[in-house]
C-alpha positions as a Markdown table, in Angstrom:
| # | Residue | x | y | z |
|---|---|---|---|---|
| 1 | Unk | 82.5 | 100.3 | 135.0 |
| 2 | Unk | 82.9 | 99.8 | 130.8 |
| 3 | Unk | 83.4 | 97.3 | 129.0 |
| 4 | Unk | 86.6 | 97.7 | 126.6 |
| 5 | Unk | 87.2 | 96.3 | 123.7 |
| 6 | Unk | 89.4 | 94.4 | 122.5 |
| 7 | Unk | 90.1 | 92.8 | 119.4 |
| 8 | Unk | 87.4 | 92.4 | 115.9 |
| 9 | Unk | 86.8 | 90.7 | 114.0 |
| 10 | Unk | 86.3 | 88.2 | 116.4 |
| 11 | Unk | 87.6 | 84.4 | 116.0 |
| 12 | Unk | 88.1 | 81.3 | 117.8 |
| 13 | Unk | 89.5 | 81.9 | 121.1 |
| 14 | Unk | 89.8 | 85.6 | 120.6 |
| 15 | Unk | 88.4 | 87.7 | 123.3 |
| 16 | Unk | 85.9 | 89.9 | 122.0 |
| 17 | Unk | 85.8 | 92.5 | 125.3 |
| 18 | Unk | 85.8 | 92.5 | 129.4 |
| 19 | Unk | 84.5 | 94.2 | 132.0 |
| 20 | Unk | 84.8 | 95.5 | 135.4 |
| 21 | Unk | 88.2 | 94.8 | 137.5 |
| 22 | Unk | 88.5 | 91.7 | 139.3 |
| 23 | Unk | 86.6 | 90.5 | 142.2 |
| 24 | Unk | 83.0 | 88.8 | 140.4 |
| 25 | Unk | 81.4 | 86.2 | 142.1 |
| 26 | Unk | 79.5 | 84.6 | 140.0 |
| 27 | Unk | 78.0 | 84.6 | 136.5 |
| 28 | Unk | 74.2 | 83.1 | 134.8 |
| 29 | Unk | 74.2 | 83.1 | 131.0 |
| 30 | Unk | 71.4 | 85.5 | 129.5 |
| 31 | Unk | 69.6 | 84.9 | 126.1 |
| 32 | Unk | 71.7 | 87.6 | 124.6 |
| 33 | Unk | 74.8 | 87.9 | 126.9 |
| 34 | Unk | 75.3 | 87.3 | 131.2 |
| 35 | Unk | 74.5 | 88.5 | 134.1 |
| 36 | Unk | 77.3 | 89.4 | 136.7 |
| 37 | Unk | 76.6 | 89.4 | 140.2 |
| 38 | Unk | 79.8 | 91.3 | 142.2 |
| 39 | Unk | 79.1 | 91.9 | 146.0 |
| 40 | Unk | 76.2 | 94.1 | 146.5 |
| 41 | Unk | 75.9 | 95.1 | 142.8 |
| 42 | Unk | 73.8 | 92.8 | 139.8 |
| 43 | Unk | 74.6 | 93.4 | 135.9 |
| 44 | Unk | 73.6 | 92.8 | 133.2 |
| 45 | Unk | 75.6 | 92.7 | 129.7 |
| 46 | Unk | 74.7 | 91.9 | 126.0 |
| 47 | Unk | 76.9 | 90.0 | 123.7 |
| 48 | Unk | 78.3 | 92.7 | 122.7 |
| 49 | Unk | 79.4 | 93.8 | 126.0 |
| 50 | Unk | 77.0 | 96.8 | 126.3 |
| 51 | Unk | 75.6 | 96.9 | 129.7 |
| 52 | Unk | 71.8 | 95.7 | 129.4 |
| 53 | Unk | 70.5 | 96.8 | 133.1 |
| 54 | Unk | 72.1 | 97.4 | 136.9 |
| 55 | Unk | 70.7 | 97.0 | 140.1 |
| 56 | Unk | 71.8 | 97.8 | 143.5 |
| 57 | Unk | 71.4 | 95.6 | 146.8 |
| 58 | Unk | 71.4 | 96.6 | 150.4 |
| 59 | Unk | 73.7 | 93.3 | 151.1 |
| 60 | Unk | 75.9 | 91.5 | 149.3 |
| 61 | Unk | 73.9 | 88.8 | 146.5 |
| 62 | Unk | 74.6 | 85.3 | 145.9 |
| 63 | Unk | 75.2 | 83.5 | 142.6 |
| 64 | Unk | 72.2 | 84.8 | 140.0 |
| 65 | Unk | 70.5 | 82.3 | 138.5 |
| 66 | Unk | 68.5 | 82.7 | 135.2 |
| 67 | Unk | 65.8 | 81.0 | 132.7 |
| 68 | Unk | 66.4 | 80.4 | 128.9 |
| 69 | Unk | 64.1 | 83.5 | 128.4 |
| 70 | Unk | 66.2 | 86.0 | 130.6 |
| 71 | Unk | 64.4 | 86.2 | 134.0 |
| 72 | Unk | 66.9 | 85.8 | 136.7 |
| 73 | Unk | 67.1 | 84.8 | 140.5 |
| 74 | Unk | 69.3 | 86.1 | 143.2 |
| 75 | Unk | 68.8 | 86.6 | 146.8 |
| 76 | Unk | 70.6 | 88.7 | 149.9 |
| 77 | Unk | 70.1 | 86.5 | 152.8 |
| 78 | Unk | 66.8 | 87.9 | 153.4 |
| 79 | Unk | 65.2 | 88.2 | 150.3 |
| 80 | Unk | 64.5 | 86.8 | 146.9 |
| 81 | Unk | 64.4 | 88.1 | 144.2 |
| 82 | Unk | 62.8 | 87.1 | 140.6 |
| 83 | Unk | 63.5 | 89.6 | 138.2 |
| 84 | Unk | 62.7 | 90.3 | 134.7 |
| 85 | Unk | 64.5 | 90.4 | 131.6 |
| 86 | Unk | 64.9 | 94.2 | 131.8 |
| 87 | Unk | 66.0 | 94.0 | 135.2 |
| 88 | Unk | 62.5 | 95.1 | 137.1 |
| 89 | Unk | 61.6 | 92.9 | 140.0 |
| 90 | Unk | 59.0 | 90.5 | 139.0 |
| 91 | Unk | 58.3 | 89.0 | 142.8 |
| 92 | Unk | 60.0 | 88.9 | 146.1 |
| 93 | Unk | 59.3 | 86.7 | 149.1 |
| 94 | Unk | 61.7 | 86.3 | 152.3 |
| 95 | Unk | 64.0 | 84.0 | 152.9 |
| 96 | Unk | 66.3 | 82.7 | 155.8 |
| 97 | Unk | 69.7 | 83.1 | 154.3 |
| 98 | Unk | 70.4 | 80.2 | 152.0 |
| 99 | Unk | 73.2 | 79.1 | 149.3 |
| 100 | Unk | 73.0 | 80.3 | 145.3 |
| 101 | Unk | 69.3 | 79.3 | 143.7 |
| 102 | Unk | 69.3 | 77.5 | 140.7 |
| 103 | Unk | 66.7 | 77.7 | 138.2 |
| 104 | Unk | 64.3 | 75.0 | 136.6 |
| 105 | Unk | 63.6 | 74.4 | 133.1 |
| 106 | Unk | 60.0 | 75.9 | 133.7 |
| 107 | Unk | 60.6 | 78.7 | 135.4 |
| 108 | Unk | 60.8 | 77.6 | 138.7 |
| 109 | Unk | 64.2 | 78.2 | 141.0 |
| 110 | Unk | 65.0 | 76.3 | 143.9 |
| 111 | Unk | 67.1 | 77.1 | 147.3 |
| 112 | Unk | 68.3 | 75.4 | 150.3 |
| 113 | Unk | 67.7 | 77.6 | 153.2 |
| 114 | Unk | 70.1 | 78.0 | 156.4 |
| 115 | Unk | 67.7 | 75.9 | 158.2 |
| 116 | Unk | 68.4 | 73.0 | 156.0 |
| 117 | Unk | 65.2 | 72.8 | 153.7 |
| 118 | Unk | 64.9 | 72.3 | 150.3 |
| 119 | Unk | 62.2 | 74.9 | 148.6 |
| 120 | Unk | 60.8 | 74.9 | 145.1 |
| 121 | Unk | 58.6 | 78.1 | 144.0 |
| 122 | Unk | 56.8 | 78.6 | 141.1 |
| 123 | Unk | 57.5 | 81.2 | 138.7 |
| 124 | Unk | 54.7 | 83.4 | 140.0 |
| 125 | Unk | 56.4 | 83.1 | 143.5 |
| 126 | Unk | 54.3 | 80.8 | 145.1 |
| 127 | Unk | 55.7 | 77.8 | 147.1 |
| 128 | Unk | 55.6 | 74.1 | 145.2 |
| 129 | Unk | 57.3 | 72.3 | 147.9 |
| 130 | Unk | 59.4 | 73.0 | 151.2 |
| 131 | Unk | 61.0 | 69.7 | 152.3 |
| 132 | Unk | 64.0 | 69.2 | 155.2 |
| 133 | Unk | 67.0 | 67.1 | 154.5 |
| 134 | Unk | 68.9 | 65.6 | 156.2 |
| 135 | Unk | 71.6 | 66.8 | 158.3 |
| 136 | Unk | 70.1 | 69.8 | 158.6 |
| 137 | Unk | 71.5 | 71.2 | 162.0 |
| 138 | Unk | 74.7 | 71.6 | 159.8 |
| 139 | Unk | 73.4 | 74.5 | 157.7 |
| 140 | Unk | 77.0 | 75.3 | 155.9 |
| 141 | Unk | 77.2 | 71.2 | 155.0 |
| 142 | Unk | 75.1 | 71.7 | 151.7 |
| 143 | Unk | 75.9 | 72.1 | 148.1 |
| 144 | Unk | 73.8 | 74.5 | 145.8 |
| 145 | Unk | 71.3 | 73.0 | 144.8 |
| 146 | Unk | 71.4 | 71.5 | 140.9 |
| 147 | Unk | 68.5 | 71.0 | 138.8 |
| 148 | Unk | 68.6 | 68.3 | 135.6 |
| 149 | Unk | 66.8 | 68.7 | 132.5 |
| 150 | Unk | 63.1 | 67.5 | 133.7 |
| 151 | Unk | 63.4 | 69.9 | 137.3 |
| 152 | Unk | 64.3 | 66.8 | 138.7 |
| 153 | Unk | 66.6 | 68.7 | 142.0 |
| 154 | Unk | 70.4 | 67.1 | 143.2 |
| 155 | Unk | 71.7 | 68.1 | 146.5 |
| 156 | Unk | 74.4 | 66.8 | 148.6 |
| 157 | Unk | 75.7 | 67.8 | 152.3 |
| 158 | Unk | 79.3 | 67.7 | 153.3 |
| 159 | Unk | 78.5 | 64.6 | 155.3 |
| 160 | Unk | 77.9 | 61.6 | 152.6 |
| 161 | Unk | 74.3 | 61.9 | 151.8 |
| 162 | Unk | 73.8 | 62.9 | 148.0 |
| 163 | Unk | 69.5 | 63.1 | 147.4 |
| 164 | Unk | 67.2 | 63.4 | 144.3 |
| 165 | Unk | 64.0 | 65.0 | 144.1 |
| 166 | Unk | 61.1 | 65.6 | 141.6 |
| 167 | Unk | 60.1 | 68.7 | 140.2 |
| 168 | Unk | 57.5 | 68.6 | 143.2 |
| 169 | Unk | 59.6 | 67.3 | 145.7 |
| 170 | Unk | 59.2 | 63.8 | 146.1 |
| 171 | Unk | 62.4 | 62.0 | 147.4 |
| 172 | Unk | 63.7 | 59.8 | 143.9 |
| 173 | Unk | 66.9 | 58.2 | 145.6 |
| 174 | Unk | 69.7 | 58.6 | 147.8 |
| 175 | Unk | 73.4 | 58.0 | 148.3 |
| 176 | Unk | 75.6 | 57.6 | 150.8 |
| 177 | Unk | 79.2 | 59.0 | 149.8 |
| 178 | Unk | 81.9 | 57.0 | 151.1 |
| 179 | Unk | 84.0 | 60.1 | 152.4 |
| 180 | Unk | 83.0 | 63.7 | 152.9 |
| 181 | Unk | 82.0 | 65.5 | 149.2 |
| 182 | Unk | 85.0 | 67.5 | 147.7 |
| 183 | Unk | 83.2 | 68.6 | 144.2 |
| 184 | Unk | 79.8 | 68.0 | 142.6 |
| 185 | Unk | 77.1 | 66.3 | 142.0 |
| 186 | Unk | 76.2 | 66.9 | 138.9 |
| 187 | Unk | 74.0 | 65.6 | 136.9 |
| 188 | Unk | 75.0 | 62.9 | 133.9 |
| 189 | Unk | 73.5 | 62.8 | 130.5 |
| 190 | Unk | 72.0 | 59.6 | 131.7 |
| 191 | Unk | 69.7 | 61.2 | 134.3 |
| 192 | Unk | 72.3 | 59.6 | 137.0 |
| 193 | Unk | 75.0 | 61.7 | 138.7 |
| 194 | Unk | 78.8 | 62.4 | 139.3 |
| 195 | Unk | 81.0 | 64.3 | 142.2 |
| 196 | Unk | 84.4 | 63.9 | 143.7 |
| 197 | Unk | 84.9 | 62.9 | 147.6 |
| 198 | Unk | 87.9 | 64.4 | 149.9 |
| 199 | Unk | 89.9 | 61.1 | 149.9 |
| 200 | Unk | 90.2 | 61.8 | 145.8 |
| 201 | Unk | 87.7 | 59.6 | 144.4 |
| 202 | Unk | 85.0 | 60.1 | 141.1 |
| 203 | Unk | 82.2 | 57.8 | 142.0 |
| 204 | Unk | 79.1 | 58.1 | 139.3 |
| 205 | Unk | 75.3 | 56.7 | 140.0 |
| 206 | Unk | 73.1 | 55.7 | 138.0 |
| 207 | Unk | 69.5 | 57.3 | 137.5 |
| 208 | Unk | 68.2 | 55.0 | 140.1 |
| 209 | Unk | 71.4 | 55.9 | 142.4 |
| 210 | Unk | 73.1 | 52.8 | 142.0 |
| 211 | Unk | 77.0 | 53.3 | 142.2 |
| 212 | Unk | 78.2 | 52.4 | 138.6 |
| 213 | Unk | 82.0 | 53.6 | 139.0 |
| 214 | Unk | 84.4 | 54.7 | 141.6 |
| 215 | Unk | 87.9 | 55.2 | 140.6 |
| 216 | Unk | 90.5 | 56.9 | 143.5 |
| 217 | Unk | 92.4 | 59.5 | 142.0 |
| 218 | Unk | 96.9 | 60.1 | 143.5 |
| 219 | Unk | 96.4 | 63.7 | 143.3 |
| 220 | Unk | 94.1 | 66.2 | 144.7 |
| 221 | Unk | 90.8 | 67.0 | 142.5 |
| 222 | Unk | 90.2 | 70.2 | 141.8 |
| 223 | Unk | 87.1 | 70.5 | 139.6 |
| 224 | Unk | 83.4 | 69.7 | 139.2 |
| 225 | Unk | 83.4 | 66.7 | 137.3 |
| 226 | Unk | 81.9 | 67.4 | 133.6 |
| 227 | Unk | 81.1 | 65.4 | 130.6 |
| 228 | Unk | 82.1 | 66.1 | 126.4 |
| 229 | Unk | 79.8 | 65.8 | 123.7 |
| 230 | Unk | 79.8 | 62.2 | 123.8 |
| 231 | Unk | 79.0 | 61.6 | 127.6 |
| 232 | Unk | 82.2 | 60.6 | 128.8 |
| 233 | Unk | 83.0 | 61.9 | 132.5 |
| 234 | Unk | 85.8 | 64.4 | 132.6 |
| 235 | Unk | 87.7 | 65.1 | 135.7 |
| 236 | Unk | 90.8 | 67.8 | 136.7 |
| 237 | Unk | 93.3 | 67.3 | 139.3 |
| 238 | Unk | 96.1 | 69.7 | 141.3 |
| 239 | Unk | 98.9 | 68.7 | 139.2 |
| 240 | Unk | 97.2 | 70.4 | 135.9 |
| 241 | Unk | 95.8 | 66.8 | 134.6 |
| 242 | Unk | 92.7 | 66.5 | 132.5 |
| 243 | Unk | 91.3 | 62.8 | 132.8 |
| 244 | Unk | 88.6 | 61.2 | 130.7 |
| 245 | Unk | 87.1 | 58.2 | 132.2 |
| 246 | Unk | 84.8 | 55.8 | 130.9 |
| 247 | Unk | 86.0 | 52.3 | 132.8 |
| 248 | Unk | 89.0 | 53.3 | 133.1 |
| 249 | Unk | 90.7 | 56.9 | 133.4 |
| 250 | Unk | 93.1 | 58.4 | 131.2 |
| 251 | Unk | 94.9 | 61.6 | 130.8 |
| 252 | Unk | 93.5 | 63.7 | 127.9 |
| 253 | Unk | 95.9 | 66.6 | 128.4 |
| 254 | Unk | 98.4 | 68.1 | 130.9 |
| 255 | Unk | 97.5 | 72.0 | 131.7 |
| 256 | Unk | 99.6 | 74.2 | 133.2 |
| 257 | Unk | 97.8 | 74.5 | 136.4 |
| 258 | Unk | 94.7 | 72.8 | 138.1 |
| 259 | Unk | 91.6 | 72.6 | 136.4 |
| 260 | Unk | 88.9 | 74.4 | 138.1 |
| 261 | Unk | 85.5 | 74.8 | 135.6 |
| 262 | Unk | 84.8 | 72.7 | 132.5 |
| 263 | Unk | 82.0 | 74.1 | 130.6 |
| 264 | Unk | 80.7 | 72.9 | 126.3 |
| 265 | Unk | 80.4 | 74.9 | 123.9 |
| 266 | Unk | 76.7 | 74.8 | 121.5 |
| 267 | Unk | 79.4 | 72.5 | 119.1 |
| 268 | Unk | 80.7 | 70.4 | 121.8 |
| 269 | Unk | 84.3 | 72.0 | 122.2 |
| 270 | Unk | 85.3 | 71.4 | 125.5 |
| 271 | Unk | 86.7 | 74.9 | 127.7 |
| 272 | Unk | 88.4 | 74.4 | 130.2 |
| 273 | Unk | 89.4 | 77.8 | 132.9 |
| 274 | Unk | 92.4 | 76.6 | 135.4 |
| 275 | Unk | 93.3 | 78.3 | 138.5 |
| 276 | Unk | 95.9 | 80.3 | 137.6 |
| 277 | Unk | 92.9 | 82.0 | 134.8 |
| 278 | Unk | 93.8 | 80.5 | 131.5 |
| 279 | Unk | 91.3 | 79.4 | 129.5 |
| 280 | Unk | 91.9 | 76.3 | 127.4 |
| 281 | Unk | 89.9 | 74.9 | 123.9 |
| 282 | Unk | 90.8 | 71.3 | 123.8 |
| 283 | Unk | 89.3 | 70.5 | 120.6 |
| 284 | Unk | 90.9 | 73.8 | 117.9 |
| 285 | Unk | 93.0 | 74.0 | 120.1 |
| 286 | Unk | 93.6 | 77.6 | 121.6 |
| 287 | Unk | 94.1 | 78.9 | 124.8 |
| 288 | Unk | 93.7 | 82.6 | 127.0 |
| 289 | Unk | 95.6 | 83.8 | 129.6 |
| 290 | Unk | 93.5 | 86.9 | 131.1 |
| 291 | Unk | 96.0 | 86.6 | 134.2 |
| 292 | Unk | 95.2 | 86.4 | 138.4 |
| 293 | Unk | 92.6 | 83.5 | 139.4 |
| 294 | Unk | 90.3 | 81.4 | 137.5 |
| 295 | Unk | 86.9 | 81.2 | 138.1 |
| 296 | Unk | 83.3 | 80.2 | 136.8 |
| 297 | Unk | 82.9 | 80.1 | 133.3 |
| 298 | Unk | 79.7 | 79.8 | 131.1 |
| 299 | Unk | 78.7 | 79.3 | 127.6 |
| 300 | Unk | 75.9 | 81.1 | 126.3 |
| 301 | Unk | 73.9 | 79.8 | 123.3 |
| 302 | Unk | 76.0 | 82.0 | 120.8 |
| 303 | Unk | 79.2 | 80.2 | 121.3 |
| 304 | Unk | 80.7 | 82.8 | 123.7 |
| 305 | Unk | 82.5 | 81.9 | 127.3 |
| 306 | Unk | 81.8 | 84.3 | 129.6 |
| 307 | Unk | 84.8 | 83.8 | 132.3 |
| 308 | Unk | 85.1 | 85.8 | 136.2 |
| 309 | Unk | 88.9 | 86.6 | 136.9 |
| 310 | Unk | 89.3 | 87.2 | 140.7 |
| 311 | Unk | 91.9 | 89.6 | 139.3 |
| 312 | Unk | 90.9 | 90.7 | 135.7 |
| 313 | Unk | 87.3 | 90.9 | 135.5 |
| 314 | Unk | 84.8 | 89.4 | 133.1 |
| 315 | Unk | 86.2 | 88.1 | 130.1 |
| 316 | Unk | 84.2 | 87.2 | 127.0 |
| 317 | Unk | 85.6 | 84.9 | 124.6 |
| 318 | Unk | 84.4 | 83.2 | 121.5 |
| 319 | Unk | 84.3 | 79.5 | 121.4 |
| 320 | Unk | 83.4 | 79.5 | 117.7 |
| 321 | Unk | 83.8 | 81.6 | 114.5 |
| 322 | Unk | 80.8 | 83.2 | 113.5 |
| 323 | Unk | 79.7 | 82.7 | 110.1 |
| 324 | Unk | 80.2 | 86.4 | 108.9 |
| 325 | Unk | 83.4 | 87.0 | 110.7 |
| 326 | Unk | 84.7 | 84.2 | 108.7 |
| 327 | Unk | 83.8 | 85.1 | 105.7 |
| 328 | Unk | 85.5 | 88.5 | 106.5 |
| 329 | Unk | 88.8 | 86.6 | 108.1 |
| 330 | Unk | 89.0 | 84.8 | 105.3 |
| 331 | Unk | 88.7 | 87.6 | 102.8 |
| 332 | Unk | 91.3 | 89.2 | 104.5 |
| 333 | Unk | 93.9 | 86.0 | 104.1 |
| 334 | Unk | 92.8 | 85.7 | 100.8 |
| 335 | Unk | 94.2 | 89.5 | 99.8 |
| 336 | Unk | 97.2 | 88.9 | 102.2 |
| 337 | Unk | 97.9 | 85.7 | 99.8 |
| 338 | Unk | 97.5 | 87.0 | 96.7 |
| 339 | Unk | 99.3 | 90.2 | 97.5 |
| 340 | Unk | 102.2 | 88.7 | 98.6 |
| 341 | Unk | 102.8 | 85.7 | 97.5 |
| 342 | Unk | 102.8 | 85.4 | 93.2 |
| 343 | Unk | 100.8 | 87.3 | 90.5 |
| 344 | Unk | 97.8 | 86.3 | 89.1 |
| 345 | Unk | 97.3 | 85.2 | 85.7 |
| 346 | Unk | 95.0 | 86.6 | 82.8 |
| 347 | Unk | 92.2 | 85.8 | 84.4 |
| 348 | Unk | 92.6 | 86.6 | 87.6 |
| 349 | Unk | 92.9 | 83.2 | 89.1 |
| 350 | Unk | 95.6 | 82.4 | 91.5 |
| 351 | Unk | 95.8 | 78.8 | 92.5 |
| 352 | Unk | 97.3 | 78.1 | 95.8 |
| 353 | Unk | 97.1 | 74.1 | 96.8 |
| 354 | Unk | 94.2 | 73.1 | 96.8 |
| 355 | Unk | 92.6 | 76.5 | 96.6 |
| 356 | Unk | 91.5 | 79.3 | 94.0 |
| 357 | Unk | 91.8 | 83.0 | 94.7 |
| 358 | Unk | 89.6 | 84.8 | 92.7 |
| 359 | Unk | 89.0 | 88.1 | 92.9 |
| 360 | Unk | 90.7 | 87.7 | 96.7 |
| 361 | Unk | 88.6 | 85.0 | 97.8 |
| 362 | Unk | 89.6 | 81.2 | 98.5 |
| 363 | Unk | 87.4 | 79.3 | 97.2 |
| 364 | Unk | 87.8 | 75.3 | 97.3 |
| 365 | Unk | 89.1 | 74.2 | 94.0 |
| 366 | Unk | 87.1 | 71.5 | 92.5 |
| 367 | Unk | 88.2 | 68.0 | 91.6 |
| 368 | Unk | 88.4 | 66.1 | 88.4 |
């Protein structure tokens, strides 16, 4: 597969290339680009959408997970796999199936097995911890694993029991969910946590795993819950609603389908991929439509959303204008205005508003 281009100079909400043809699984953001994980086959792109490494698998992979310096974690059922930036394997030790791994701030990844335990190893591959949770005859009844920003681990089963963990494993709190878990947990800015249940409720804990809000929803959820820039819990339901709750919930916008991934941008612009594949920016705003089935999205630390189309491929879009390109886009209004629109004086100064073209470049004009 290649990547094709297609459309430069990139700007806000302008998709910058894709690649491959539909059918992704999953996607970890990389220092410089993502890593793609599609059935039995692990890539590895750069911004740019040049393909960085490949590696083949006898079985089909899970989810990768990756570290802020590129090493990335995937596994086949029977073994995982820590690999290095460049793609080489780093370690491998066996495992007994398991869901996606998620990786800690240190290096570490962690993984809850088919026989319901909860492991943490260390980034040289050695075990940190190996503990059994509860529930564990009901090996399919677990979310993935998901690690806050001190290792601290989050874990729920599919029969009301959300758990915290250290780093090293030591139990912090617990939960008990009121009905069966639908989407989440995630971790909250405060250290505390957030999910959806099957009956259509957003409860949120606190660090301690104290219940601070629970707030039942008429429609069907349909996404993790997320937070904006400020901390305030986001929510998505069937009917194509957005809601922002704080005590109270409110809509914030009406999509045109169900909201299925919320992900920030590095400025705190809020994307938002729906089921039917758009991608929505609430805050410019500006919108994608790749076509098929939304999926994961991620934001890498460059301001690009990488998004998997169950149809289309992997899209990557720009979240932000780049400093260059809009010095270039803007060059290129400028000319556009002062071709078209009057004639310059002597000097070559056009004004226009509240601007000065000079030499075809807008430039603020300067008060008083």
């Amino acid at each position: 597969m290649t990547r094709v281009l297609t459309g430069a100079p990139p700007r806000r909400g302008d998709e910058n290339w894709k690649y491959g043809q539909g059918s992704a699984t999953s996607l970890a953001p990389l220092p410089d680009g993502v890593c793609y994980a599609d059935s039995t086959e692990l890539t590895a792109l750069k911004a740019d959408g040049d393909v960085l490494w490949t590696r083949q698998f006898e079985r089909p992979v899970s989810s990768p997970a990756s570290t802020p310096e590129g090493a990335v974690f995937v596994h086949d059922r029977q073994q995982l796999y820590a690999l290095e930036p460049d793609g080489s394997t780093r370690w491998s030790r066996p495992v007994q199936g398991g869901l996606d791994p998620a990786a800690g701030p240190q290096g570490e990844v962690y993984l809850v097995d088919d026989k319901g335990r909860l492991q943490g190893i260390a980034p040289d591959g050695s075990e940190i911890f190996s503990r059994r949770l509860k529930r564990c005859w009901q090996k399919a009844s677990f979310s993935p694993p998901r690690v806050g920003p001190e290792g601290q681990v989050l874990v729920a089963d599919r029969d009301r029991n959300v758990q915290a963990f250290s780093s090293d494993g030591k139990p912090l709190w617990s939960y008990s969910l009121p009905a069966g878990l639908a989407h989440g947990p995630v971790w909250s800015p405060d250290g505390g946590a957030a999910l959806t249940t099957l009956d259509n409720e957003v409860i949120r804990v606190d660090s301690q795993g104290q219940e601070l809000l629970r707030l039942k929803f008429e429609d069907e959820l349909t996404s993790d819950p997320g937070f904006d820039a400020q901390g305030r819990l986001l929510v998505g339901d069937y009917m194509g609603t957005l809601w922002q709750i704080e005590d109270q919930a409110r809509p914030l916008t009406r999509l045109s389908s169900a909201p299925v991934d919320l992900t920030l941008a590095p400025d705190g612009d809020l994307t938002v991929v729906t089921r039917w594949g758009q991608v929505h920016d609430l805050a410019d705003p500006w919108s994608q439509d790749p076509g098929g089935f939304g999926g994961q999205a991620v934001c890498a630390p460059d301001g690009i959303v990488y998004v998997n189309n169950m149809r289309s491929g992997l899209h990557a879009i720009r979240t932000h204008r780049d400093p260059e390109a809009a010095r270039a886009e803007e060059k290129r209004r400028a000319v556009e205005l002062f071709a078209t629109t009057s004639e310059p004086d002597q000097s070559g100064i056009l004004e226009q508003g509240g601007w000065l073209v000079v030499g075809g470049v807008r430039v603020p004009r300067r008060q008083g």
